[in-house]
N, CA, C and O atoms as a GROMACS GRO file, in nm:
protein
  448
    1UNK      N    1  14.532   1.959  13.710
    1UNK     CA    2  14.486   1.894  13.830
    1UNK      C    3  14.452   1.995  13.939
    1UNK      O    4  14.370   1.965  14.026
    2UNK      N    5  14.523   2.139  13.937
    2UNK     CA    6  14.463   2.185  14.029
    2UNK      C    7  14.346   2.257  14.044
    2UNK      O    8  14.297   2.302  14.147
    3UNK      N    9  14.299   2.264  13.908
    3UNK     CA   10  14.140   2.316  13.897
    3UNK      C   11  14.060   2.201  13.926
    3UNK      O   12  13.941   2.226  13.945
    4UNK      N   13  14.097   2.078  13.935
    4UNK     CA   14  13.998   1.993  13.922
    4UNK      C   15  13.980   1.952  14.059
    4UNK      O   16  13.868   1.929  14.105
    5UNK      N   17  14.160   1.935  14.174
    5UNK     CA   18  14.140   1.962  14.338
    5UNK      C   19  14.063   2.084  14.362
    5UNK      O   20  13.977   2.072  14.449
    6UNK      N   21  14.070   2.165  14.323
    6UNK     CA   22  14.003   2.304  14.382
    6UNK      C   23  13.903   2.282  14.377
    6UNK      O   24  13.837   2.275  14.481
    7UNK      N   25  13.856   2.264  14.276
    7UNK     CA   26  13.661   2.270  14.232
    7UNK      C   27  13.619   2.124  14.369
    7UNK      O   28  13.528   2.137  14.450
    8UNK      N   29  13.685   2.035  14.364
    8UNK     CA   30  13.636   1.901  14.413
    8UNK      C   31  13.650   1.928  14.550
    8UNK      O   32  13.569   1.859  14.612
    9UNK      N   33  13.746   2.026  14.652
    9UNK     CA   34  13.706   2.026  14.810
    9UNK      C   35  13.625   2.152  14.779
    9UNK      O   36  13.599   2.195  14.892
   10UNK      N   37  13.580   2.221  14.704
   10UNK     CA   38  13.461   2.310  14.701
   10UNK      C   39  13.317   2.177  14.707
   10UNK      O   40  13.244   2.135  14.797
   11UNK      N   41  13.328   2.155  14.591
   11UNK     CA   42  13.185   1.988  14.588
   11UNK      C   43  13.171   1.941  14.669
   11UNK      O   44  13.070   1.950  14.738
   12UNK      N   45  13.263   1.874  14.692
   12UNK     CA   46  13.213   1.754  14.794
   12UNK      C   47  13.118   1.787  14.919
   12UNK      O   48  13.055   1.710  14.991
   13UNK      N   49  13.127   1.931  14.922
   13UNK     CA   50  13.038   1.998  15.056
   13UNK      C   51  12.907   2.036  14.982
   13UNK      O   52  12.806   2.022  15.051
   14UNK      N   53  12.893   2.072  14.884
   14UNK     CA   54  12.735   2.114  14.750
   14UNK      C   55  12.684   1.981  14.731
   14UNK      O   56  12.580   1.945  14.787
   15UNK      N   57  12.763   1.892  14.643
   15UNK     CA   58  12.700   1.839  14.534
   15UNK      C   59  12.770   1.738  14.490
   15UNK      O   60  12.845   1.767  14.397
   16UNK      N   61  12.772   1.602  14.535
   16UNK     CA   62  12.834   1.462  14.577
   16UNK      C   63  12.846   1.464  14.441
   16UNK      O   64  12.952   1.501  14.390
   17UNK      N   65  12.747   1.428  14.370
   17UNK     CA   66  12.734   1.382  14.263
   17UNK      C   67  12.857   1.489  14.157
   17UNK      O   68  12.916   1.447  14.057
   18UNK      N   69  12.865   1.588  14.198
   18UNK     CA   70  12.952   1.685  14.060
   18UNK      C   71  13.079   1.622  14.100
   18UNK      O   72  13.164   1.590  14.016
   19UNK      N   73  13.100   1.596  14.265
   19UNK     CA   74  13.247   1.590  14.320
   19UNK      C   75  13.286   1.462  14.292
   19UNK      O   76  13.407   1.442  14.302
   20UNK      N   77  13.208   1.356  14.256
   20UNK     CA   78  13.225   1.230  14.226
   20UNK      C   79  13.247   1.214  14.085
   20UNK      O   80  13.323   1.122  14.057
   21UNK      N   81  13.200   1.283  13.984
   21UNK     CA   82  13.243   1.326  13.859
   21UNK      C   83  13.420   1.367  13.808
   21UNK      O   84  13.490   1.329  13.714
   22UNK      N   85  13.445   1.465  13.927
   22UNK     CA   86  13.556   1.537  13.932
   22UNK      C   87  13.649   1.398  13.972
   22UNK      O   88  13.753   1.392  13.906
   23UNK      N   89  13.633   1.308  14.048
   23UNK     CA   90  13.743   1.202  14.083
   23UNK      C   91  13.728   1.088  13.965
   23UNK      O   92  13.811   0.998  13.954
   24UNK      N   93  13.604   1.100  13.869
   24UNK     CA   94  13.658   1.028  13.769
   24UNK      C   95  13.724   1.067  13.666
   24UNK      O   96  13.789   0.987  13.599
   25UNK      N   97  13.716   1.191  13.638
   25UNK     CA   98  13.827   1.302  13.554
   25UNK      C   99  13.943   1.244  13.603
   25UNK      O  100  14.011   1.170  13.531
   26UNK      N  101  13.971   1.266  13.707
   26UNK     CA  102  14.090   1.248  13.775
   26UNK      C  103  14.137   1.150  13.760
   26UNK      O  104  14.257   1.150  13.734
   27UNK      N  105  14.075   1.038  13.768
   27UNK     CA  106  14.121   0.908  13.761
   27UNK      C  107  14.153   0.899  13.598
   27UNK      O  108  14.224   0.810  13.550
   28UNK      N  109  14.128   0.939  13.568
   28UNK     CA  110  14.126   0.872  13.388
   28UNK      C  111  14.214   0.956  13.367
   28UNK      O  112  14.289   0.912  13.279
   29UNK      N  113  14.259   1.107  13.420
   29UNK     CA  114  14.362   1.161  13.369
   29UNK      C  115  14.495   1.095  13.391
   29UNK      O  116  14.578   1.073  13.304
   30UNK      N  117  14.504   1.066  13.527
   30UNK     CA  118  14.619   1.045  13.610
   30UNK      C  119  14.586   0.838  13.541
   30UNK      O  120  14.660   0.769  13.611
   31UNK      N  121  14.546   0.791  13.489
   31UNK     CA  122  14.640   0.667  13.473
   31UNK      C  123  14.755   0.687  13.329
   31UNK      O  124  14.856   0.618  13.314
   32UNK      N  125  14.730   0.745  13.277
   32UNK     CA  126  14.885   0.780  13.199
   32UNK      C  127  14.997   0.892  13.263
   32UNK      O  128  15.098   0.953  13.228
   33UNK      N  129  14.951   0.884  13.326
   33UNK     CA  130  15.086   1.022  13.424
   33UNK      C  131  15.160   0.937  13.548
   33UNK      O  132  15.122   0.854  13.631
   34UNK      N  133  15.277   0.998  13.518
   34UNK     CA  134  15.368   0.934  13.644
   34UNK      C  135  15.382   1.057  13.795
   34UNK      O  136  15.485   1.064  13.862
   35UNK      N  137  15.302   1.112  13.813
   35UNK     CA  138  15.293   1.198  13.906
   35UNK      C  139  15.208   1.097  14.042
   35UNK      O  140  15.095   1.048  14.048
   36UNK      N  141  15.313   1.097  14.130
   36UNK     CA  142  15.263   0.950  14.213
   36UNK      C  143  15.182   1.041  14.341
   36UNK      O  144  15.094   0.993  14.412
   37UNK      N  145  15.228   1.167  14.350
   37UNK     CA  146  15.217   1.301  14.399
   37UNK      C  147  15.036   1.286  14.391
   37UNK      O  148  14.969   1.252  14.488
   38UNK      N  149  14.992   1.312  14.290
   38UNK     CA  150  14.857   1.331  14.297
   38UNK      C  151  14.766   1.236  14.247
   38UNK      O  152  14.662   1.267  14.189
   39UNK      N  153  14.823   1.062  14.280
   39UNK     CA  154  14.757   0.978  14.219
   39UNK      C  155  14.703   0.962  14.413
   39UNK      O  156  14.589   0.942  14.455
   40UNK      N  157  14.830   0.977  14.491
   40UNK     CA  158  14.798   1.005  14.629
   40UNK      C  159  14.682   1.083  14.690
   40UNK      O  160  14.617   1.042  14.786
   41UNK      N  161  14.655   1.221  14.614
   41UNK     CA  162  14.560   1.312  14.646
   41UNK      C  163  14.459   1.253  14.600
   41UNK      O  164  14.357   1.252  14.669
   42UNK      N  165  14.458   1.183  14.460
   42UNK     CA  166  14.359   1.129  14.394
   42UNK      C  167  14.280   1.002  14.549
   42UNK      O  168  14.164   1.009  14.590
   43UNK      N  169  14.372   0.915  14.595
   43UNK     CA  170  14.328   0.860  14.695
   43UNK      C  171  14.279   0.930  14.837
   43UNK      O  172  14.166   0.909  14.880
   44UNK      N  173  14.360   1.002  14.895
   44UNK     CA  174  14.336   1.082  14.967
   44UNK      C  175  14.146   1.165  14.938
   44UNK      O  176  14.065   1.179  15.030
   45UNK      N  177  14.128   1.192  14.841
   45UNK     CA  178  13.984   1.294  14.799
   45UNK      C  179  13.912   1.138  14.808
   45UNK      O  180  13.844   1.127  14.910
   46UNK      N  181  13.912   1.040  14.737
   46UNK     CA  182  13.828   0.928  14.737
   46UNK      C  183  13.792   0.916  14.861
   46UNK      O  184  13.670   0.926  14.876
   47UNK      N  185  13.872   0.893  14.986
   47UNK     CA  186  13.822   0.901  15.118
   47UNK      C  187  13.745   1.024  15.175
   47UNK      O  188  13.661   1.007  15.263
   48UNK      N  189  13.774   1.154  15.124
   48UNK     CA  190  13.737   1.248  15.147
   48UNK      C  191  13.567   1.264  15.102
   48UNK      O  192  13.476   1.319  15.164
   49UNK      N  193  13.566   1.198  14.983
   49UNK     CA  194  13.420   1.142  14.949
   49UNK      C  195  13.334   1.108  14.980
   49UNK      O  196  13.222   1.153  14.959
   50UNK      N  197  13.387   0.959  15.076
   50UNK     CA  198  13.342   0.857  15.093
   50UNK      C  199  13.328   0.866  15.217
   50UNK      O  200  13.266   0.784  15.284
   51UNK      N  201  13.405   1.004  15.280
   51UNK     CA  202  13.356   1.050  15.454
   51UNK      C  203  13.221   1.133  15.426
   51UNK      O  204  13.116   1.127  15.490
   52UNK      N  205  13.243   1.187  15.348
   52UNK     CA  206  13.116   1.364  15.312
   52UNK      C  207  13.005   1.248  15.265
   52UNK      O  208  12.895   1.302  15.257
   53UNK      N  209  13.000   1.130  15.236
   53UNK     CA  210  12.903   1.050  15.142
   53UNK      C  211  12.857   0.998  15.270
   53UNK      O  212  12.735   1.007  15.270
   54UNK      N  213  12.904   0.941  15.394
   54UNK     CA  214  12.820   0.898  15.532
   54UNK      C  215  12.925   0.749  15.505
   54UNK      O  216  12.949   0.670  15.596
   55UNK      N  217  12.946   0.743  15.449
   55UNK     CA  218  13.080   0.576  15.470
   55UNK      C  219  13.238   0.642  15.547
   55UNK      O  220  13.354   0.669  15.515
   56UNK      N  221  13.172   0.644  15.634
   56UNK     CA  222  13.328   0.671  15.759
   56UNK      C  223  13.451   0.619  15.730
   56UNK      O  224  13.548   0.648  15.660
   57UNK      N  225  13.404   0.496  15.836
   57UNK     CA  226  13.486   0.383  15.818
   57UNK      C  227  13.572   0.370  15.676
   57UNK      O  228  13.695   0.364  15.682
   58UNK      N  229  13.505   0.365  15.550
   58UNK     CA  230  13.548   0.302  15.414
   58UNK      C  231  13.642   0.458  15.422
   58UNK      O  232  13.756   0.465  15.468
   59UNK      N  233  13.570   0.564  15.371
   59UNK     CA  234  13.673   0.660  15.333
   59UNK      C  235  13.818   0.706  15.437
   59UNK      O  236  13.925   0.756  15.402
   60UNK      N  237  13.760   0.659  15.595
   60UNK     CA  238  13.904   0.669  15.685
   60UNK      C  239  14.021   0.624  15.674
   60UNK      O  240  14.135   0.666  15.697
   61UNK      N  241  13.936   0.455  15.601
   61UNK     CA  242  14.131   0.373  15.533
   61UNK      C  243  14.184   0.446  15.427
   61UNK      O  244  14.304   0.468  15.412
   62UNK      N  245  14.083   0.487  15.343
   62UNK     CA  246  14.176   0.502  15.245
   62UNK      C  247  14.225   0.618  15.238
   62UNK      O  248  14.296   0.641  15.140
   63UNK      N  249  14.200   0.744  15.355
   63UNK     CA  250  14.249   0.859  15.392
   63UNK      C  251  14.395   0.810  15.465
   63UNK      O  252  14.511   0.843  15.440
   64UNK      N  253  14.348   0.732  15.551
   64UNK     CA  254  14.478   0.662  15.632
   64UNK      C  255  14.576   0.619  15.555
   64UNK      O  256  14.685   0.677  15.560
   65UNK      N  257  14.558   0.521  15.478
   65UNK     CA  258  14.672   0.488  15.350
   65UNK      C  259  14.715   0.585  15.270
   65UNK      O  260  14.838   0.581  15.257
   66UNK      N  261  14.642   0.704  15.187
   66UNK     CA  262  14.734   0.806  15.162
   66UNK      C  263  14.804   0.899  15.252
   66UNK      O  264  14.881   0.973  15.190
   67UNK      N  265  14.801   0.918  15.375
   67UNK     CA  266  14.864   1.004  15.465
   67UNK      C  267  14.961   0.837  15.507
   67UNK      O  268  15.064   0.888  15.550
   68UNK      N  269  14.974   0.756  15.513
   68UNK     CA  270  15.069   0.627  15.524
   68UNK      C  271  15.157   0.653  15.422
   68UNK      O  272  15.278   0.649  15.446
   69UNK      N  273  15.112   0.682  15.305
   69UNK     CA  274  15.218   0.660  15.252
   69UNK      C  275  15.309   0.785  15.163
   69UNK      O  276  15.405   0.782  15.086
   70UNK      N  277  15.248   0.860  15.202
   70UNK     CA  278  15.318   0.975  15.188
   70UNK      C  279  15.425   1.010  15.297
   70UNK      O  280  15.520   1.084  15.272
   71UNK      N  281  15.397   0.937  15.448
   71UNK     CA  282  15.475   0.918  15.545
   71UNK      C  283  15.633   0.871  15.486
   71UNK      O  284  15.746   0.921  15.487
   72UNK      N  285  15.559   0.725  15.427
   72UNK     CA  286  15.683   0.638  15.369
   72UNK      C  287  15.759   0.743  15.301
   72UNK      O  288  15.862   0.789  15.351
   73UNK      N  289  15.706   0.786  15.174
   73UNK     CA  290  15.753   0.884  15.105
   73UNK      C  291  15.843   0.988  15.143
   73UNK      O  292  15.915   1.040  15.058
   74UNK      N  293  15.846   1.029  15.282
   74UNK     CA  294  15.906   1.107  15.339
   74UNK      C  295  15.834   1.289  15.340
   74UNK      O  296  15.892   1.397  15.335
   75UNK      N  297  15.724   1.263  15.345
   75UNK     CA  298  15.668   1.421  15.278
   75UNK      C  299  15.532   1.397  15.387
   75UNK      O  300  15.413   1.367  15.373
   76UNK      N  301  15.657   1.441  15.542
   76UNK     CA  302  15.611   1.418  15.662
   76UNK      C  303  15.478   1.581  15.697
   76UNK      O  304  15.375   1.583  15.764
   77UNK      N  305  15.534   1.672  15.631
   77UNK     CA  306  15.448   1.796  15.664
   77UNK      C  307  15.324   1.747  15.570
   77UNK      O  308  15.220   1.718  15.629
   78UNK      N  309  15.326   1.737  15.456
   78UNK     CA  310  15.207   1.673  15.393
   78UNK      C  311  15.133   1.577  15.450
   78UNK      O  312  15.013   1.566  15.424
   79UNK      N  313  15.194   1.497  15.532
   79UNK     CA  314  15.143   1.330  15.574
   79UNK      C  315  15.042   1.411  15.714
   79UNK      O  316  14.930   1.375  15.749
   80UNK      N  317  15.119   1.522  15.772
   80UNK     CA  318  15.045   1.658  15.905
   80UNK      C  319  14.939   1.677  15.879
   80UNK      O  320  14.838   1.647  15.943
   81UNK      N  321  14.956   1.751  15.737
   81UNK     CA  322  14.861   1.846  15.709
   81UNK      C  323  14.729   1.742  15.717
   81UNK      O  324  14.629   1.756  15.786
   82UNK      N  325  14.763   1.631  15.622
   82UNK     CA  326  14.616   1.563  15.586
   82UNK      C  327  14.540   1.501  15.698
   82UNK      O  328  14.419   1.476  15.700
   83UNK      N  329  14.666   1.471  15.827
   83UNK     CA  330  14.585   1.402  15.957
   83UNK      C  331  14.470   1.489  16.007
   83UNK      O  332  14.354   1.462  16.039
   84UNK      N  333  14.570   1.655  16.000
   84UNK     CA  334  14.456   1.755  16.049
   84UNK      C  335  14.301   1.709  15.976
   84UNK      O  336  14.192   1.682  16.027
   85UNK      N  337  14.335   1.713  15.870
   85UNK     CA  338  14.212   1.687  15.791
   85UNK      C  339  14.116   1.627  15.833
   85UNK      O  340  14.003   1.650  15.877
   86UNK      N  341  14.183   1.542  15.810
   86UNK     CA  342  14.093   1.371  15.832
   86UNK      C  343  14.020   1.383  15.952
   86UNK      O  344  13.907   1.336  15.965
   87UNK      N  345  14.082   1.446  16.043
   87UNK     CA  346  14.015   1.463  16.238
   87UNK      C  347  13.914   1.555  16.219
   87UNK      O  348  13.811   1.543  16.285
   88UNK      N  349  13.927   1.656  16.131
   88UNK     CA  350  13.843   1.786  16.087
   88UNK      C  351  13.698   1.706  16.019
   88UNK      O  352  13.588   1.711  16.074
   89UNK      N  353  13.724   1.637  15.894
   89UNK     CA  354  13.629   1.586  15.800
   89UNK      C  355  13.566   1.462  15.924
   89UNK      O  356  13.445   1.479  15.945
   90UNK      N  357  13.614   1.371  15.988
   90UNK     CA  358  13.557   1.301  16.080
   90UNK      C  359  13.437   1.381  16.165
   90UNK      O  360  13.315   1.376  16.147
   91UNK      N  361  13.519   1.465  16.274
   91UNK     CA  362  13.480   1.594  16.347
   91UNK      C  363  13.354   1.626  16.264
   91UNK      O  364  13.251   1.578  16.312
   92UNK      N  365  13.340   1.684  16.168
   92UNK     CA  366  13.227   1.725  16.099
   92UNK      C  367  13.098   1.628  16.059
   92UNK      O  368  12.975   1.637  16.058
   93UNK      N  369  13.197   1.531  16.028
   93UNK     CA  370  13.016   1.421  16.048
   93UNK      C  371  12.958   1.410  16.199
   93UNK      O  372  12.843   1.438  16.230
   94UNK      N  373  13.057   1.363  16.285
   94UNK     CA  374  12.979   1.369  16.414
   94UNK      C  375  12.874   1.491  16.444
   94UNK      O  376  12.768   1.490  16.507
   95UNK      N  377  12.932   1.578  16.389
   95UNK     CA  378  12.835   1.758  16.389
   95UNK      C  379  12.772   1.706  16.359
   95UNK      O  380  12.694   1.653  16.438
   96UNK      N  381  12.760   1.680  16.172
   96UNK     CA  382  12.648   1.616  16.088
   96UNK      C  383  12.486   1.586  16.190
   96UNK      O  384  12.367   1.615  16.206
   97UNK      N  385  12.614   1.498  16.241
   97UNK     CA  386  12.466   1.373  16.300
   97UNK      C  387  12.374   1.416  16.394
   97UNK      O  388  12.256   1.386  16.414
   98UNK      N  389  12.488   1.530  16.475
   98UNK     CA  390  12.362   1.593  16.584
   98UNK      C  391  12.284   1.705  16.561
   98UNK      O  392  12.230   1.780  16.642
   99UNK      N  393  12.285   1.706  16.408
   99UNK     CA  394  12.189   1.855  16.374
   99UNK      C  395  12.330   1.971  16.330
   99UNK      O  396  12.307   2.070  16.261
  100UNK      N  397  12.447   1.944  16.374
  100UNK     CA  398  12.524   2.126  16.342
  100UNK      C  399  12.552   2.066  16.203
  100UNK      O  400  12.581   1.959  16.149
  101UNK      N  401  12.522   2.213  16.171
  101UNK     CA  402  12.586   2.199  16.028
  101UNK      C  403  12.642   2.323  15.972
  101UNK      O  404  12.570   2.405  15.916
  102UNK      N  405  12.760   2.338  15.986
  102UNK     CA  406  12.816   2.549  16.015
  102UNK      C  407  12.916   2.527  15.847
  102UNK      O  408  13.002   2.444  15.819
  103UNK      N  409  12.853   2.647  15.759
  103UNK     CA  410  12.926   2.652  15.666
  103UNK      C  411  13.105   2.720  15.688
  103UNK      O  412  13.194   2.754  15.610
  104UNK      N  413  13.094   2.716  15.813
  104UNK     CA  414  13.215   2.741  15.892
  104UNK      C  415  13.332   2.609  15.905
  104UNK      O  416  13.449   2.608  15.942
  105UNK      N  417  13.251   2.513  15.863
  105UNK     CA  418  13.324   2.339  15.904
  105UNK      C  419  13.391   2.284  15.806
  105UNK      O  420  13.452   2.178  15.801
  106UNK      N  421  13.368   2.397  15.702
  106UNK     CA  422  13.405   2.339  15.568
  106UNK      C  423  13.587   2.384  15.575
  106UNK      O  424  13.638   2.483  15.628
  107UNK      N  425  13.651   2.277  15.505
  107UNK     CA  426  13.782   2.280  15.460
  107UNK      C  427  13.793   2.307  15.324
  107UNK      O  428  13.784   2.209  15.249
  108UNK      N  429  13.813   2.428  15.269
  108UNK     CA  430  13.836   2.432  15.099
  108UNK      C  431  14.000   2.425  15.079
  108UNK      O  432  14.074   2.448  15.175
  109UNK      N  433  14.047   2.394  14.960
  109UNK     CA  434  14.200   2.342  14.944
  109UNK      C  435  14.179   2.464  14.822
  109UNK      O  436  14.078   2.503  14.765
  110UNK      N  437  14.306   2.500  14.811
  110UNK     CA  438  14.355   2.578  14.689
  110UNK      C  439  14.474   2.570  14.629
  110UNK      O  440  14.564   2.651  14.646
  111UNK      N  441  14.478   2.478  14.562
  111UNK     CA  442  14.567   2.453  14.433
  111UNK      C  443  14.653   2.529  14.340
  111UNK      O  444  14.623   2.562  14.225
  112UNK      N  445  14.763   2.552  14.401
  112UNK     CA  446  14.850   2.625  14.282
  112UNK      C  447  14.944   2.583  14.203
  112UNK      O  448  14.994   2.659  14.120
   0.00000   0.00000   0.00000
């Protein structure tokens, strides 16, 4: 899984279509695994998608619900980290829209 997070916050900024590939890997891997850990990330990137894809709104809930419930979970620095995110990946469409577009805006994740 972590080649397949790595490669996928690299995509989603290239090439929708490869990064949308990568979350169906994902998905088909993770329904026989009990790792609830990255069925979360698995949700978490779907929003992350579905922000970089121009659907705000749609990918914000379901960014919101995995940083919710990782809250629940108690894995409060994780539940941090991803808000940063989410304000960052938001932040960046508004750029989007007015013309900036800085390969500087990009968030890459690295998986170990």
């Amino acid at each position: 899984m972590h080649v397949i997070w790595t490669s996928f916050s690299t995509l989603v900024y290239e090439d929708l279509s490869a990064a949308q590939q990568l979350l169906i890997i994902a998905e088909k891997y993770l329904i026989d695994h009990i790792d609830i850990t990255e069925k979360i990330t698995l949700m978490f990137n779907k929003g992350w998608y579905d922000i970089e894809a121009g659907h705000i709104e749609k990918g914000e809930q379901r960014v919101r619900t995995a940083i919710n419930i990782y809250t629940s979970l108690g894995y409060k620095k994780k539940a941090s980290d991803l808000t940063r995110q989410l304000v960052h990946h938001i932040k960046r469409q508004e750029e989007k829209k007015q013309g900036y577009k800085s390969a500087d805006s990009r968030v890459i994740s690295i998986y170990v």
